[in-house]
C-alpha positions as CSV (number, residue, x, y, z in Angstrom):
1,X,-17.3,9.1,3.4
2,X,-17.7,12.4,5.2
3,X,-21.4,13.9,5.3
4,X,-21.9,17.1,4.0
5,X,-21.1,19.7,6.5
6,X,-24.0,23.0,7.8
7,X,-26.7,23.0,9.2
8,X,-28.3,19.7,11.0
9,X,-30.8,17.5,9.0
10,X,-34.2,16.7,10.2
11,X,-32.9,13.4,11.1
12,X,-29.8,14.2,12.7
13,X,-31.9,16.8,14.8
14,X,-34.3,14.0,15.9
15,X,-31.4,11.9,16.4
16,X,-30.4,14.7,19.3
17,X,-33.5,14.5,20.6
18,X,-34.1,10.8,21.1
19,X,-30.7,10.2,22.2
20,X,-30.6,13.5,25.0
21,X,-34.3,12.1,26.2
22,X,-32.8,8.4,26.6
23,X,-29.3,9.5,28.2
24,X,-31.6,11.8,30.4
25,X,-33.9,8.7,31.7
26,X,-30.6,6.5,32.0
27,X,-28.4,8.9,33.9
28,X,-31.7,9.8,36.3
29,X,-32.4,12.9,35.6
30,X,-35.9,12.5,34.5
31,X,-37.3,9.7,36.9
32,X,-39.6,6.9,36.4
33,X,-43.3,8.5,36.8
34,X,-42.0,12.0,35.2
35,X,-43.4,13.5,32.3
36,X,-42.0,14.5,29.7
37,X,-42.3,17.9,28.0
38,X,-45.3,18.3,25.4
39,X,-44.8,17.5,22.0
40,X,-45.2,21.1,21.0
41,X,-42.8,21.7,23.6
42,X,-40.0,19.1,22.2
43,X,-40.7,20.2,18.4
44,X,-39.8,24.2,19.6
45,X,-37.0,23.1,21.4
46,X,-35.2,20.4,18.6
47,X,-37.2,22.2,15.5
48,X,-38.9,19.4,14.4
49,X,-42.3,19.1,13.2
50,X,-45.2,17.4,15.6
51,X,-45.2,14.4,13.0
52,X,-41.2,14.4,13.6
53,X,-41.5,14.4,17.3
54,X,-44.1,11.7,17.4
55,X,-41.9,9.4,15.6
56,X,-38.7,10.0,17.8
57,X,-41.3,9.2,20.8
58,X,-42.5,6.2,19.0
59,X,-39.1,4.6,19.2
60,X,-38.7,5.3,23.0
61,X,-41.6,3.6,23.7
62,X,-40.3,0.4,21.5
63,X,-37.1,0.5,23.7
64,X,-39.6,0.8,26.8
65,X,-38.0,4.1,28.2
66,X,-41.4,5.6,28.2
67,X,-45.1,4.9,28.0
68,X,-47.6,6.9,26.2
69,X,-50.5,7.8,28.1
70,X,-53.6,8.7,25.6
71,X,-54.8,12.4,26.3
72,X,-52.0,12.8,29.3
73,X,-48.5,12.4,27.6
74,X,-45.7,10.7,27.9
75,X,-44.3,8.9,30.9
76,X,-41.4,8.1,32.4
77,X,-40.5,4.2,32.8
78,X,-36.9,3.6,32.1
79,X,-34.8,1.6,34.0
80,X,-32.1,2.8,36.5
81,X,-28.8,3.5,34.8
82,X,-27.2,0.2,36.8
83,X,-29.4,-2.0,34.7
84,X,-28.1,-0.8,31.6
85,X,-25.0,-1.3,29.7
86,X,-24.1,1.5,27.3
87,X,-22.2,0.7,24.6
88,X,-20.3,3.5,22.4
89,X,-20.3,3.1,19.1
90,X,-18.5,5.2,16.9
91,X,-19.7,5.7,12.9
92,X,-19.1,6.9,9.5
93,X,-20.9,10.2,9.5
94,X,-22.4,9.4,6.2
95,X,-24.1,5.7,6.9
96,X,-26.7,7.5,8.5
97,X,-28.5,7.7,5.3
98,X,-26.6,5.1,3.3
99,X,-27.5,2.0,5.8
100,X,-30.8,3.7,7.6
101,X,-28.4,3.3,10.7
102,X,-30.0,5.1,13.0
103,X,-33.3,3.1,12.3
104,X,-31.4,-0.5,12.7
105,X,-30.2,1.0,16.1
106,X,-33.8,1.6,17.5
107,X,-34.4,-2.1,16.0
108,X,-31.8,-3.3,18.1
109,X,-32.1,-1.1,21.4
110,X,-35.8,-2.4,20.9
111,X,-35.2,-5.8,21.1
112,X,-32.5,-5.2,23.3
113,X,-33.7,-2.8,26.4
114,X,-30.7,-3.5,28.4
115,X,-28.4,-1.8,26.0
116,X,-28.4,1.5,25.2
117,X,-26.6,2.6,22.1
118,X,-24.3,5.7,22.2
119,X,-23.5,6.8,18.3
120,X,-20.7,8.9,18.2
121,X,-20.2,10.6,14.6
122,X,-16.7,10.5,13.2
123,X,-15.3,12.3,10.5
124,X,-12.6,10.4,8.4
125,X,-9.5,12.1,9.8
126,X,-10.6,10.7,13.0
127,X,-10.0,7.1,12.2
128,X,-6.8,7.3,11.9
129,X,-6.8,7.3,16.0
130,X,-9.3,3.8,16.1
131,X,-6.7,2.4,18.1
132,X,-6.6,5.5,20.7
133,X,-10.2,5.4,20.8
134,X,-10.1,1.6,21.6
135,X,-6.9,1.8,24.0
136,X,-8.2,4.7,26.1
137,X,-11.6,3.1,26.4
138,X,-13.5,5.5,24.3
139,X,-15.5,3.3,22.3
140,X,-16.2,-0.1,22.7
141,X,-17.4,-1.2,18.9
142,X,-16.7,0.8,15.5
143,X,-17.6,1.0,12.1
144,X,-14.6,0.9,9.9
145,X,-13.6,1.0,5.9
146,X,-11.0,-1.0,4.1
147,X,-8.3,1.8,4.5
148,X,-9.2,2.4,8.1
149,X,-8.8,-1.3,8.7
150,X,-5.2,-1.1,7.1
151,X,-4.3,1.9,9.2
152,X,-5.3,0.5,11.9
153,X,-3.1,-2.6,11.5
154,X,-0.2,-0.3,10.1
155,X,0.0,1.4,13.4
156,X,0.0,-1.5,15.9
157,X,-3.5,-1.7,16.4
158,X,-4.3,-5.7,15.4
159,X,-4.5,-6.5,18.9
160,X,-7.6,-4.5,19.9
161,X,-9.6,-5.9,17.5
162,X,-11.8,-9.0,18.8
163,X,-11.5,-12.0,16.2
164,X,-15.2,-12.4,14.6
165,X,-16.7,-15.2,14.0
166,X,-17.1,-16.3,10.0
167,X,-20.7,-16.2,8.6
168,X,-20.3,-18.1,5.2
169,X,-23.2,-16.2,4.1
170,X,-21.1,-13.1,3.8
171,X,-19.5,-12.4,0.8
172,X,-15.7,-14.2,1.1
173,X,-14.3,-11.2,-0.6
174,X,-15.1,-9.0,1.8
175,X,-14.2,-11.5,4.3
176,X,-10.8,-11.8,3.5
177,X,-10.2,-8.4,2.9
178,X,-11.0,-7.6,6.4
179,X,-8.8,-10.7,7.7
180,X,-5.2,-10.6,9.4
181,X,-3.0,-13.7,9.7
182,X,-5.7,-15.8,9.3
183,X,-8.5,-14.3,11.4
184,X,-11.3,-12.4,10.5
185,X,-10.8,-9.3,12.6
186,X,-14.1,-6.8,11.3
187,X,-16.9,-8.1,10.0
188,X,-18.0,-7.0,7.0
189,X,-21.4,-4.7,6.9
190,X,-21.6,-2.8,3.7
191,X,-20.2,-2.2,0.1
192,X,-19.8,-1.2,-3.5
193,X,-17.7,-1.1,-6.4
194,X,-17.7,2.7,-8.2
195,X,-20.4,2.2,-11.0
196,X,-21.5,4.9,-14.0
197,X,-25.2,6.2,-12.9
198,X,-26.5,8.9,-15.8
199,X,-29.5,10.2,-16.6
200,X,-31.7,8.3,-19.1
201,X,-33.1,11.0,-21.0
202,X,-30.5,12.7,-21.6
203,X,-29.4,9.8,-23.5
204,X,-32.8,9.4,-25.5
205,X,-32.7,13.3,-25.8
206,X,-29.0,12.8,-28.1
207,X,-30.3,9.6,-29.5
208,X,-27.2,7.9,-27.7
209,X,-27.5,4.0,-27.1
210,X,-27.0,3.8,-23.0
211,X,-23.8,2.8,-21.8
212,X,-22.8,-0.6,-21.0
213,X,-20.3,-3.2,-19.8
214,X,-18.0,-2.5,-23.6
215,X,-17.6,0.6,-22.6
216,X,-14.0,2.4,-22.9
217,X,-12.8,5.5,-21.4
218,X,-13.0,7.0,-25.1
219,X,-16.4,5.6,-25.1
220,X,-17.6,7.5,-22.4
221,X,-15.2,11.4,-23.4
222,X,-16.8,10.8,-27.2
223,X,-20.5,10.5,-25.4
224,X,-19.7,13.0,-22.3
225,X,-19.3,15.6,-25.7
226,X,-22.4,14.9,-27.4
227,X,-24.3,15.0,-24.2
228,X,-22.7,18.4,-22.9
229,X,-25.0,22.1,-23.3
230,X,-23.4,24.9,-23.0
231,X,-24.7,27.1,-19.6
232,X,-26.5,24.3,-19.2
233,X,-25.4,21.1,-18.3
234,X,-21.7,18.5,-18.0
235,X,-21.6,15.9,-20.2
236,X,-19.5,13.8,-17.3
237,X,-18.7,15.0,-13.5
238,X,-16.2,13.0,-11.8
239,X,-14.6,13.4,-7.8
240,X,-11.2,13.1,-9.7
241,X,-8.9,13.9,-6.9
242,X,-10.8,12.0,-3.8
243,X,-8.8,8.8,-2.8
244,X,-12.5,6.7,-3.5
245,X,-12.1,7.9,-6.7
246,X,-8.5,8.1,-8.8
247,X,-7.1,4.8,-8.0
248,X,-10.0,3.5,-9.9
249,X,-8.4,4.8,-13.5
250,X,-4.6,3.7,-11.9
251,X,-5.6,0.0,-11.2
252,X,-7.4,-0.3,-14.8
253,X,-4.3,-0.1,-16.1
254,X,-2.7,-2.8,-14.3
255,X,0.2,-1.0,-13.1
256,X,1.6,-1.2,-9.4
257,X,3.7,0.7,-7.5
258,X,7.4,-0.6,-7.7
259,X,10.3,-0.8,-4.6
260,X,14.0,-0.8,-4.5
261,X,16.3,-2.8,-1.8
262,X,15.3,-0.5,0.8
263,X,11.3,-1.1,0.4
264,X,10.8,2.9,-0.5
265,X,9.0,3.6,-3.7
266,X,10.7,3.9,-7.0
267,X,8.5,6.0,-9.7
268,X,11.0,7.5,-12.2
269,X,10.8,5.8,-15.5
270,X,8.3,3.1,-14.3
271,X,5.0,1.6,-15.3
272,X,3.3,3.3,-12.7
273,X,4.4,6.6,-14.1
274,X,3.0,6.1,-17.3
275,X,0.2,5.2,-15.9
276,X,-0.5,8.3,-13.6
277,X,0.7,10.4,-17.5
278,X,-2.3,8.7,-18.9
279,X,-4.4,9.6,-15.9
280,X,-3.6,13.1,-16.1
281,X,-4.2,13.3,-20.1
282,X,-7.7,11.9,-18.7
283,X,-8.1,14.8,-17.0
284,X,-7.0,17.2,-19.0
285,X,-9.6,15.7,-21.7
286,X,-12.4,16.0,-19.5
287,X,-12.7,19.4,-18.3
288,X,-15.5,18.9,-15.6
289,X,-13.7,16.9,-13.2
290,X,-14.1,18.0,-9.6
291,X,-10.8,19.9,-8.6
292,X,-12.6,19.4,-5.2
293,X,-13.4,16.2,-3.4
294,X,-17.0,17.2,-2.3
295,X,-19.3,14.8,-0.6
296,X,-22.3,13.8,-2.8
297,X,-21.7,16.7,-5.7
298,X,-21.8,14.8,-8.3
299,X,-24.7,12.8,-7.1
300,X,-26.8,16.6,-7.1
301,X,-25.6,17.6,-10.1
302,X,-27.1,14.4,-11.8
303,X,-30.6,15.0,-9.3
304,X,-31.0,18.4,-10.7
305,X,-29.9,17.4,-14.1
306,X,-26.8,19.4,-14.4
307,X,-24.8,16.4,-15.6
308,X,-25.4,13.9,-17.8
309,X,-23.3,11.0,-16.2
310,X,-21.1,10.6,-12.8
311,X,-18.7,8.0,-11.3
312,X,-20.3,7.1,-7.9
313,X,-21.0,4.3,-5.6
314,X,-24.3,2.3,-4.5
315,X,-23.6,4.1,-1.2
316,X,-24.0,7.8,-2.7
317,X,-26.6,6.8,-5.0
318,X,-28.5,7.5,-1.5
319,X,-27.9,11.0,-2.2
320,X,-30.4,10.1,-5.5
321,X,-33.2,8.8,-3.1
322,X,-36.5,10.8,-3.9
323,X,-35.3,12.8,-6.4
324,X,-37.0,13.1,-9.8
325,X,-34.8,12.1,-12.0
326,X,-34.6,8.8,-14.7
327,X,-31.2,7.3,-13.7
328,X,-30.2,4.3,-14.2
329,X,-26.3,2.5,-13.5
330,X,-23.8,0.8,-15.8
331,X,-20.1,-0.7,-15.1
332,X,-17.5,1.9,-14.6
333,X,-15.7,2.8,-18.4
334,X,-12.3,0.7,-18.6
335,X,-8.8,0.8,-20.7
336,X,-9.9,-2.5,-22.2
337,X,-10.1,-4.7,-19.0
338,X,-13.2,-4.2,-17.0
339,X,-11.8,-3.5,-13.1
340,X,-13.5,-1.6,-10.9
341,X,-12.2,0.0,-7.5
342,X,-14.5,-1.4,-4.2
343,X,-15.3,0.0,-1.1
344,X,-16.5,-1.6,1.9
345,X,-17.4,-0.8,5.6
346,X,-16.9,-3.4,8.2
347,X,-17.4,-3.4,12.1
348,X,-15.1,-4.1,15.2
349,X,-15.6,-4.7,18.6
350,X,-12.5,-3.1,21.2
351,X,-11.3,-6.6,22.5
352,X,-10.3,-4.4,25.8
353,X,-14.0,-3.3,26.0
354,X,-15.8,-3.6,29.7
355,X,-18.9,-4.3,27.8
356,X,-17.8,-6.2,24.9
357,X,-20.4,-8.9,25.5
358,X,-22.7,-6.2,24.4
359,X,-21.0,-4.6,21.5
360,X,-20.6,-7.6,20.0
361,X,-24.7,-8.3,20.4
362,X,-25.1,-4.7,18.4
363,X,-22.3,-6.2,15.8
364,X,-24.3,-9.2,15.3
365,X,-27.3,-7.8,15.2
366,X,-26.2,-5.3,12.0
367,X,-25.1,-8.3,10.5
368,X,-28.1,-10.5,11.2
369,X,-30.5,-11.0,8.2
370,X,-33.1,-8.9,9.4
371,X,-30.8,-5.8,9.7
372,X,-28.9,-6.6,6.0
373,X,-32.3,-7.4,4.6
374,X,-33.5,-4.0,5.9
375,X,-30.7,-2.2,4.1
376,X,-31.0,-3.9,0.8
377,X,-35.2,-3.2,1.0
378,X,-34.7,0.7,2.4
379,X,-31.6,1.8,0.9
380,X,-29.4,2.0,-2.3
381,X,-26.4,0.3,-0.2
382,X,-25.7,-3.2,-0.7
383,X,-25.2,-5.3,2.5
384,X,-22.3,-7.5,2.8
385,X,-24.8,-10.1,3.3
386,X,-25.3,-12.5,0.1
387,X,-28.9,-13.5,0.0
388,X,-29.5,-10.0,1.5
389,X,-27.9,-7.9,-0.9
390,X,-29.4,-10.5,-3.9
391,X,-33.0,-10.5,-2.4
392,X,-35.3,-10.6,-4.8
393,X,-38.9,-9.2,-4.2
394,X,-41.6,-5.9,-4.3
395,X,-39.7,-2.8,-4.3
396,X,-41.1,-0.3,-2.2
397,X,-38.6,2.6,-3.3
398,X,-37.7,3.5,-7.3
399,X,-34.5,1.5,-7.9
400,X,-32.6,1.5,-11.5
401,X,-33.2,-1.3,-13.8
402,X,-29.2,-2.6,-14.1
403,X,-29.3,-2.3,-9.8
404,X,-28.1,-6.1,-9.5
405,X,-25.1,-5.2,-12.2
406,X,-22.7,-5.4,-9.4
407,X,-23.5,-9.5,-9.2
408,X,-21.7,-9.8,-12.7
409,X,-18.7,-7.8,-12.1
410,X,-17.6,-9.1,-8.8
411,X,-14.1,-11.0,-10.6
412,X,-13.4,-7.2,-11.4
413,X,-13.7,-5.9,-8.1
414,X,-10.6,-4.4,-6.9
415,X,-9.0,-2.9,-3.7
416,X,-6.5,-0.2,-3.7
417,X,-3.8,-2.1,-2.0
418,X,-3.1,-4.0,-5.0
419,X,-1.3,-0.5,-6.4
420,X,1.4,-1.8,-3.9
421,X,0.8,1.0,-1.4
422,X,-0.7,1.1,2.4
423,X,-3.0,3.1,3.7
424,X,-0.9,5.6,4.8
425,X,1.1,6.3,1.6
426,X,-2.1,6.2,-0.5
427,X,-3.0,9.8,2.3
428,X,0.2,11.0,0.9
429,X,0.3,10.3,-2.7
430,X,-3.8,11.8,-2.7
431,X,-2.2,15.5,-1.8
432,X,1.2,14.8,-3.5
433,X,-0.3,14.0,-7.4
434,X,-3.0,16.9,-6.8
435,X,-0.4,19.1,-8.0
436,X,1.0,16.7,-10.7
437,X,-2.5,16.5,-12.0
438,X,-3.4,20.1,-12.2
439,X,-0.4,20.7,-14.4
440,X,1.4,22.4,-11.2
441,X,4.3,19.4,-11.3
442,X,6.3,18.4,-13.8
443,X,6.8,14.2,-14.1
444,X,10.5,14.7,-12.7
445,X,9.5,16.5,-9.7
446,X,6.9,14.5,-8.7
447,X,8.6,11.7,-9.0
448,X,11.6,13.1,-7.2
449,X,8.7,14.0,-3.9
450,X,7.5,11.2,-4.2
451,X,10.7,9.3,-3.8
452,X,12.1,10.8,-1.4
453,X,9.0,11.1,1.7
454,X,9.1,7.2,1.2
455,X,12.8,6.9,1.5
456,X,12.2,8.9,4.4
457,X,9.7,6.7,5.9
458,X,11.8,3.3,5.3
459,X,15.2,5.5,6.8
């Protein structure tokens, strides 16, 4: 879940600013009694407005690093850098926006003044070294997905993970999805099955009855036509080729991947291969699928009405937030069996951490009710938390009228693993069937690849 790369946000430049002030008070180098520079000042040098600013100052002042002094400015008070225990966290790039992360860390430095909270951003390719990250002392907690958790344990990492405790208020699917020989080694924070969101008056526009839970693939290609205009607008977008996204269509069909005697992959003439035919006559039948895995472009091409219906996630549905446009969400089409592919992020704690007393206090904390409650109220996310994600009360942002869908499709939630594959040979089957998909392979030789890299692997 990679944010969109360019230029800074507004909130990731305040999120500079904030954290260089309060590494700047820790390390010493602005000392208690010192002022800082003026607001003006700060706003010129982050480019941030004065309103910006203010609020970055605000949160300071909660963590008691500095004092405001009406009609003076803003002081100094932060504790010496040997009364504080830094903890480095490393993140998703994305949950910024899709669990308000950055405001649930000045919750917690708030209540908590004798921890600072280093976020360091992480792009995906940059999991796959979690466990030289935790080894070399790098971070001391982490934020984590299903398939980094399965990397993790593919390459020897189990054993620096601390065991978590279980909270029996967290979903147990998520639970034991993030489990390893009987312990619960990442607690689970946030998730979402893919789910249809379209635009509303498109529909009423074509005089097309909304989708629903009956819905086939043929369903939605029959629809995706009437709703299409020419130089105008897609019918259907869809990531095809992003590994959040095509397993979906393979595990609808109920196929897995099959081995021989020496555990390597056997494709020719299987199930499976049928299956990933069908997925590519799919494809070929809907000609505005993404030949790109792009961050959130499907989410902006429904916000500025340039399609009609996308595959997504309650997580990306953040990209939706503010913008004027009647969505709403349905259950993902299906082959006849309603399935749906989930993702989830969890959160470890390095058990070889010098301050893991304190990283696991930030853990619990994004797991506590407040924090969980905070995300279901502020964001589109849903928190692994069960009375949190299923709270019932005033909304204070536009949310679709089908948003607690997911409640009654939880028996269809699937992960990818139950293709039959790891993490590290879903990496490699996401470049190899690119090719197969685009018409650029024939069924033999991707078969014949495919075959042979996991011979390979096993040899």
């Amino acid at each position: 879940m990679d944010h969109k790369a360019g230029r800074k946000s507004s909130r990731e430049r305040l999120n500079d600013m904030i954290n260089r002030l309060r590494d700047e008070i820790v390390a010493g180098k602005r000392h208690n009694g010192e002022f800082l520079p003026s607001e003006k000042a700060l706003a010129e040098q982050f480019e941030l407005s004065n309103q910006s600013v203010r609020k970055g100052l605000d949160i300071l002042v909660g963590e008691r690093f500095i004092e405001k002094i009406p009609r003076v400015g803003n002081k100094v008070i932060g504790s010496r850098e040997d009364s504080v225990t830094t903890v480095r966290f490393g993140f998703h790039s994305s949950v910024i926006e899709e669990a308000s992360l950055l405001r649930l860390i000045a919750m917690f430095q708030g209540a908590n003044p004798d921890i600072r909270v280093q976020t360091v951003p992480m792009t995906s390719a940059s999991f796959h070294y979690i466990g030289n990250y935790f080894e070399g002392g790098i971070l001391d907690a982490v934020m984590m997905n299903y398939t980094d958790f399965h990397d993790c344990l593919e390459n020897g990492g189990r054993d620096l993970l601390e065991p978590q405790p279980l909270n029996p208020d967290i979903y147990p699917f998520l639970t034991e999805a993030f489990s390893s020989e009987g312990q619960l080694l990442v607690q689970p924070f946030i998730f979402s099955p893919l789910l249809l969101a379209y635009n509303r008056a498109h529909f009423a526009e074509r005089g097309i009855s909304e989708p629903d839970s009956s819905w086939t693939w043929r369903d939605l290609i029959s629809a995706a036509e009437r709703l299409a205009v020419p130089d105008e607008r897609v019918g259907f977008h869809f990531d095809f080729y992003s590994a959040n996204r095509w397993p979906l269509l393979v595990l609808q069909t109920g196929a897995a991947f099959e081995r021989g005697d020496d555990g390597a992959i056997r494709l020719c003439g299987t199930r499976m291969m049928e299956a990933l035919s069908a997925c590519r006559e799919i494809k070929r039948e809907l000609a505005n699928l993404s030949d790109v895995a792009a961050t959130g472009e499907s989410e902006r091409m429904l916000a500025k009405g340039k399609a009609s219906m996308i595959v997504t996630s309650f997580f990306y549905l953040n990209y939706l937030q503010n913008k004027p446009v009647p969505f709403d969400v349905a259950p993902v089409p299906h082959f006849g069996t309603p399935k749906s592919l989930l993702l989830s992020m969890g959160l470890a704690v390095n058990r070889r951490s010098k301050d893991k007393a304190s990283a696991q206090r930030l853990l619990e904390f994004l797991t506590s009710s407040l924090a969980q409650t905070f995300i279901r109220k502020q964001t589109y996310s849903l928190p692994a938390l069960k009375p949190a994600a299923e709270w019932v009360g005033e909304e204070k942002m536009y949310r679709p009228s089908r948003f607690s869908l997911f409640r009654e499709t939880i028996p269809g939630f699937r992960f990818f693993t139950e293709l039959g594959i790891n993490s590290g040979e879903l990496g490699r089957l996401n470049r190899d069937l690119k090719l197969y998909w685009a018409g650029l392979d024939s069924e033999n030789a991707i078969c014949a690849q495919i075959e042979a890299w996991s011979r390979e692997s096993k040899g």
